[in-house]
C-alpha positions in Angstrom: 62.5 75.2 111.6 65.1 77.3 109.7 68.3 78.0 111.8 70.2 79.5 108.9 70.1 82.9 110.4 71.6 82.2 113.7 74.0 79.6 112.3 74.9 82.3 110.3 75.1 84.9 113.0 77.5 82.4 115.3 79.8 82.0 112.1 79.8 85.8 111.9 80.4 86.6 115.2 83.2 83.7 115.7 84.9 85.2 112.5 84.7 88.7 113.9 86.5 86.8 117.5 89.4 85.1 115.4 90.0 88.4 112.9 90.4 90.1 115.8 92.3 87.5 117.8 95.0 87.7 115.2 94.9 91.2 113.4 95.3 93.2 116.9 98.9 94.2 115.6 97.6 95.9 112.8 98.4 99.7 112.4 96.6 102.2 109.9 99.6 102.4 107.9 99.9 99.0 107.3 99.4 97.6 103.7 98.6 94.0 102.6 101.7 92.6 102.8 103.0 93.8 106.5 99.6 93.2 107.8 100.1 89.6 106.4 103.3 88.8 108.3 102.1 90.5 111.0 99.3 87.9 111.3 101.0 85.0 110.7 103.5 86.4 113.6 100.4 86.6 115.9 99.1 82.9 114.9 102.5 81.8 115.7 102.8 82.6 119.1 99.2 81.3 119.6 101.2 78.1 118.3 103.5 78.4 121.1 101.2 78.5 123.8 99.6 75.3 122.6 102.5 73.3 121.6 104.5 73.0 124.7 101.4 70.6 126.2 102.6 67.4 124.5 106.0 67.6 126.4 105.1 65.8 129.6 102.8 63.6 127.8 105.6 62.5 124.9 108.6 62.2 127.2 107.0 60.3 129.8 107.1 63.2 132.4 110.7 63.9 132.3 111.3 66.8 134.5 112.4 69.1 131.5 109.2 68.6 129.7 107.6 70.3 132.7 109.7 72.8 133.1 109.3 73.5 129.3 105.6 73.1 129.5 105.3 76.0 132.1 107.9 78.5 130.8 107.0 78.3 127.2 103.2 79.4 126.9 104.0 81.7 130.2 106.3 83.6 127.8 104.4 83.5 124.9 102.1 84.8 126.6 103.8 87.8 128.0 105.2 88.3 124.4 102.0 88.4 123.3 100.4 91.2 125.7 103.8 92.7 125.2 103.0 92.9 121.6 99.7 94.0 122.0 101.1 97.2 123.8 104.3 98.0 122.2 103.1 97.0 118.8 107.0 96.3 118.2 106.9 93.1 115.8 110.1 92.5 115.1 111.4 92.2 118.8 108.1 90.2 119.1 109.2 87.4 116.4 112.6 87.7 117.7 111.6 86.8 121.2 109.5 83.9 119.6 112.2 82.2 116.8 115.0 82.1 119.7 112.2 80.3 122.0 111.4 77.9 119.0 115.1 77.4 118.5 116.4 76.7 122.3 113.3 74.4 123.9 114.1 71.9 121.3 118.2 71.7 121.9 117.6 71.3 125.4 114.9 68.3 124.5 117.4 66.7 122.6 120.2 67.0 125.3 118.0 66.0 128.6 116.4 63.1 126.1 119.6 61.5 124.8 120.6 63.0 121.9 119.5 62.8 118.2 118.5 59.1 118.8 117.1 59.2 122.5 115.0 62.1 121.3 113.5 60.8 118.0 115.7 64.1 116.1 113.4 66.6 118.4 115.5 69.4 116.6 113.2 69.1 113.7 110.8 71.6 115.7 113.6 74.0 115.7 113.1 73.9 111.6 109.7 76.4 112.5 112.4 79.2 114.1 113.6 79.9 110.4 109.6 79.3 109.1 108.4 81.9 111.2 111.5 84.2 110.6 110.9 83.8 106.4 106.7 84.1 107.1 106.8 86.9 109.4 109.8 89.1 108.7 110.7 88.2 105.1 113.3 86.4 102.8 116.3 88.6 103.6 116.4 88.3 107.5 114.8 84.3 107.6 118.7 83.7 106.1 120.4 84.5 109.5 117.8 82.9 111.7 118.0 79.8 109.2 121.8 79.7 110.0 121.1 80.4 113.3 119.2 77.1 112.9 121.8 75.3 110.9 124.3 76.2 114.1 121.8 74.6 117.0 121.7 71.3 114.6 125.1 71.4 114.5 125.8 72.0 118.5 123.1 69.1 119.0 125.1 66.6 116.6 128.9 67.6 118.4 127.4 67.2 122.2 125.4 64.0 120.9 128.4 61.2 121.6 128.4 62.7 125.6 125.0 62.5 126.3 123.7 59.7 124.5 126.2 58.0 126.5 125.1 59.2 129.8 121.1 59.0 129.4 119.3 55.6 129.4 117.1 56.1 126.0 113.4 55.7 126.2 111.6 52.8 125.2 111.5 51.9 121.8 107.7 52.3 121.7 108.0 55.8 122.7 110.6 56.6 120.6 108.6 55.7 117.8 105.8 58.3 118.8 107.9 60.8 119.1 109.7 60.2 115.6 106.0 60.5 114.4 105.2 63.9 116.5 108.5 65.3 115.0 108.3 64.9 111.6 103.9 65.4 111.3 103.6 68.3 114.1 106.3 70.9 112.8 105.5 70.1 109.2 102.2 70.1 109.6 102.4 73.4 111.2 104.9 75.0 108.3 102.1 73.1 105.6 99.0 74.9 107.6 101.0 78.5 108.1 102.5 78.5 104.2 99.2 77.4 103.1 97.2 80.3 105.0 99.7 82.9 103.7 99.2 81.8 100.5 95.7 82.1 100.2 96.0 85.8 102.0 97.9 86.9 99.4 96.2 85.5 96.8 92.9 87.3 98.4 95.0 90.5 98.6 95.9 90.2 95.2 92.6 89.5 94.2 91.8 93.0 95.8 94.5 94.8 94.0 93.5 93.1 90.3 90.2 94.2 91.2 90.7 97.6 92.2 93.0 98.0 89.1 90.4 96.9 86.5 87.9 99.1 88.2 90.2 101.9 87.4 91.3 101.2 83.9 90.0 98.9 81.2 91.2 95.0 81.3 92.6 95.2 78.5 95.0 98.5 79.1 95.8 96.4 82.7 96.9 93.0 81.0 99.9 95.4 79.6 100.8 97.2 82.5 101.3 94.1 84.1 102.9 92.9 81.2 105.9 95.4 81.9 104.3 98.2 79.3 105.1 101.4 81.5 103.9 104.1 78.6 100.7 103.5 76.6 99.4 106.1 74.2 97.3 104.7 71.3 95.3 106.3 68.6 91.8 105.1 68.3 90.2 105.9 64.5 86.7 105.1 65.2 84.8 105.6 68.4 82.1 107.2 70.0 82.3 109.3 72.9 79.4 109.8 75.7 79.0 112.7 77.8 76.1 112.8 80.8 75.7 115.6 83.4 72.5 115.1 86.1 70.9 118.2 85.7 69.6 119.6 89.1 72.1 117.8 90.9 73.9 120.5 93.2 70.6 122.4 93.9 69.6 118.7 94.9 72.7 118.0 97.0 71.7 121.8 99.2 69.1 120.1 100.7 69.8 116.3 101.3 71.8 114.9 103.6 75.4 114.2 102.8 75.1 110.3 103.1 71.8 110.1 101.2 73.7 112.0 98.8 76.5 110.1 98.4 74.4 106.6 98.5 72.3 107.9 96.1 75.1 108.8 93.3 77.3 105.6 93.9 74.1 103.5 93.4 73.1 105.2 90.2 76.8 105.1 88.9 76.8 101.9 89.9 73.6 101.2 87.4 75.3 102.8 84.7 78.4 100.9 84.9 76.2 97.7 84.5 74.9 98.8 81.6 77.7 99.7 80.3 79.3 96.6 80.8 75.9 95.0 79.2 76.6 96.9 76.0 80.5 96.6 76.1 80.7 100.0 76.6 83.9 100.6 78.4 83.7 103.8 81.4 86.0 106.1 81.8 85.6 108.2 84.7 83.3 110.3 86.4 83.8 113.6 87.8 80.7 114.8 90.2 77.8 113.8 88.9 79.2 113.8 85.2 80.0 110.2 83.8 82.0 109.6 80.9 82.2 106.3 78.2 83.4 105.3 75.1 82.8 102.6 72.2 85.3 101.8 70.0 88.6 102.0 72.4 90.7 100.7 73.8 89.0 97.4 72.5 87.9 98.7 68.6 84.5 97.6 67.6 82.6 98.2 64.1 79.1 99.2 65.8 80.5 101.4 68.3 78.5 104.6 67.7 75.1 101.8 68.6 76.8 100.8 71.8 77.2 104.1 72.4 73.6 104.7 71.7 72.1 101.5 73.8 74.5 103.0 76.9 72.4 106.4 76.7 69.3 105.0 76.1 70.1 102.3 79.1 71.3 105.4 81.1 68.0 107.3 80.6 65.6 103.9 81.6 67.7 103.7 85.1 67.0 107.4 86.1 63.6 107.5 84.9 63.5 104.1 87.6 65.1 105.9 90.5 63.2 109.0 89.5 59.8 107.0 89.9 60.8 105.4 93.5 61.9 108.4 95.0 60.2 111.6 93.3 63.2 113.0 92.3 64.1 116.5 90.8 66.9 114.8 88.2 67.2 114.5 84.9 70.0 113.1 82.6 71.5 115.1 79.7 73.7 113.3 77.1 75.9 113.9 74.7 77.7 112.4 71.9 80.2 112.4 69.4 82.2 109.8 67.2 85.2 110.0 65.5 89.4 109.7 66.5 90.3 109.8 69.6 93.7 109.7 71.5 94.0 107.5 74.6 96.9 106.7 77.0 97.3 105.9 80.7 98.3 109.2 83.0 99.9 109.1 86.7 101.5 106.8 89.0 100.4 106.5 91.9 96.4 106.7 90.7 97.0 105.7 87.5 93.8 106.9 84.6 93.1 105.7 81.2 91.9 109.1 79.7 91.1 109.9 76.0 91.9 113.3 74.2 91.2 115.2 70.8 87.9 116.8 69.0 85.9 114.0 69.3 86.5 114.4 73.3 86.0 118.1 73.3 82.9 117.9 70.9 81.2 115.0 72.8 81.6 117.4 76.0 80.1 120.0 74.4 76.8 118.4 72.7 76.1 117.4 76.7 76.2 120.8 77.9 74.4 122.0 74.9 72.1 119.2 75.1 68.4 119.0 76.4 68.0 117.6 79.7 65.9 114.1 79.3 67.7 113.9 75.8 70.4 112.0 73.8 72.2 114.9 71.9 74.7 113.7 69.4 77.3 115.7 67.0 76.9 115.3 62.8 79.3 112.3 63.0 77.3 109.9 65.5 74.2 111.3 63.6 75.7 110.0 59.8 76.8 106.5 61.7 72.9 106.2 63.3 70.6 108.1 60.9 69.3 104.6 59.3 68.6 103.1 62.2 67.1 106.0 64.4 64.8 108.9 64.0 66.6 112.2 65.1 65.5 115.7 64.6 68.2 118.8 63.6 68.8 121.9 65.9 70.0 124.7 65.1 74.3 125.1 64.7 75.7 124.8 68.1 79.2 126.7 68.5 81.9 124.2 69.3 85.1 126.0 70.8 88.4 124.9 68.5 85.5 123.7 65.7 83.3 126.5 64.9 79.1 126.1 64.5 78.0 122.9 63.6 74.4 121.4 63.1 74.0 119.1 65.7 70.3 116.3 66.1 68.4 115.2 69.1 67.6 111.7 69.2 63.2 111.6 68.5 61.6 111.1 71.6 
């Protein structure tokens, strides 16, 4: 019997339970980073309510360990709900490091001292972890003095009560020393380790979204610390396609289907694009734009160009068969020098300008729809390996009237 799918709906569900079990902090504003800290803020107070169990059991059921097995998840508790209300972190994690820092101080004092205890203050090392974690670098330094002053209140009050309190046995002593150094460590491993691979996830995202945006290659420098890039690009070819019938289309279909329908077909085109290593440039509407030959120069770019149109034809001509519709592509192209640079800051573009741009854009919208229309240049680069036939001069604004050639159907 195949129980893949309701494994697979448990794992799903349980996911959906834990994401929200630690992202209920999260706020629409938030980016990756805050929502980050504000997790691991979250998974350490479920820490808390957990952690104070062992007490009784390691000190033998001194009355302290009790006492600090009841208050301590009752508050984190409260802090928790309180958090869930308020949705005021940082008094949240503040509540939580000085609770960390205190219970295990007053371990060490009703235990013995550093000895008696088995160096119990080495839990008090997670106040600073959580600080650095879930409030950042500059404000973990005062809670990691904080810490620094606790160690050094337990070591000057250690020769009066180590003298007063019987120690434990030395079995028991020994299993605490190993509950000390693996629990606390093993908690700051497991919490550094989780953060890490968020924000390697979340960076992940970001690369992603930036390459989406701009070519790979035009990315590498930004993030090499290039802040203005402007290139000129001798040989190219430029692509131009419009759907034709799109907005009287768009008047009677439902906004959704609409939308669904247009990301799926761009979505088409950018894999062929990326088949032919033709790189995209934007789209605007239903209009899609590409070039060969830049930022990445290649000899055969006015072919790419060519297999991206003819590729861009075969995928409407699919969708057109599944679902009877009233489209057809029109494409244009033109080859020749082009300028291209990165615009904006905050939505950064890799755009391309000059008379190969402007001439490309024409020869779509003088174009036939269902046909590749391409500009004398393209049409020089192409003639020996495809059939074209010549139109008549076509009025270029900045250019004047040139003859321009439809690709032979």
């Amino acid at each position: 019997m195949n129980t893949a799918g309701p494994n697979a709906g448990f794992r799903q569900k349980l996911g959906a339970l834990g994401h929200r079990l630690i992202a209920f902090a999260d706020e629409p504003p938030d980016d990756d980073d805050v929502r980050l800290r504000k997790r691991v803020g979250v998974i350490a107070g479920y820490i808390l309510l957990l952690l104070p169990l062992q007490l009784p059991l390691l000190a033998q059921g001194h009355p302290l360990s009790w006492l600090l097995a009841t208050i301590m998840p009752l508050v984190s508790a409260l802090n928790l709900l309180l958090l869930a209300r308020s949705r005021r972190f940082e008094r949240y994690v503040n509540v939580l490091i000085i609770m960390v820092l205190a219970a295990p101080a007053l371990v060490e004092v009703s235990l013995g001292g550093l000895a008696g205890s088995s160096a119990a203050i080495v839990f008090a090392f997670l106040g600073p972890v959580f600080a650095l974690l879930a409030l950042g670098p500059r404000r973990a330094t005062a809670w990691f003095v904080a810490f620094l002053a606790v160690v050094i209140g337990v070591i000057l009050v250690d020769p009066f009560v180590s003298s007063r309190i019987e120690p434990q046995p030395y079995s028991m002593r020994l299993v605490w020393y190993g509950a000390n150094l693996a629990i606390p460590l093993g908690i700051t491993f497991a919490m550094l380790r989780y953060t890490d691979m968020r924000r390697r996830a979340a960076e992940a995202r970001s690369e992603e979204l930036l390459t989406n945006a701009i070519p790979v290659s035009i990315a590498a420098r930004l993030k090499g610390g290039e802040e203005r890039i402007a290139e000129t690009y001798p040989a190219t070819t430029v692509l131009f396609a419009d759907l034709v019938g799109f907005t009287p289309w768009t008047r009677r279909n439902d906004p959704a289907q609409v939308v669904t329908f247009l990301d799926e077909l761009f979505t088409r085109f950018d894999q062929v694009a990326a088949k032919v290593g033709v790189e995209k440039i934007k789209t605007i509407g239903d209009a899609y734009m590409a070039v060969a030959g830049a930022p990445v120069p290649r000899p055969d770019h006015a072919s790419a160009a060519m297999a991206l149109a003819r590729g861009m034809l075969t995928v409407l001509e699919d969708a057109r068969q599944r679902s009877s519709l009233p489209l057809e592509l029109r494409i244009g192209m033109a080859s020749g020098p082009v300028v291209g640079g990165v615009i904006g800051q905050r939505r950064i573009l890799f755009d391309l300008w000059g008379d190969t741009v402007n001439i490309a854009s024409r020869m779509e919208s003088s174009g036939i729809p269902g046909r590749i229309h391409v500009a004398p240049t393209t049409h020089r680069l192409l003639r020996d390996t495809w059939s074209f036939e010549e139109r008549e001069p076509v009025d270029v604004k900045g250019v004047g009237r040139m003859t321009t050639y439809l690709l032979a159907s």
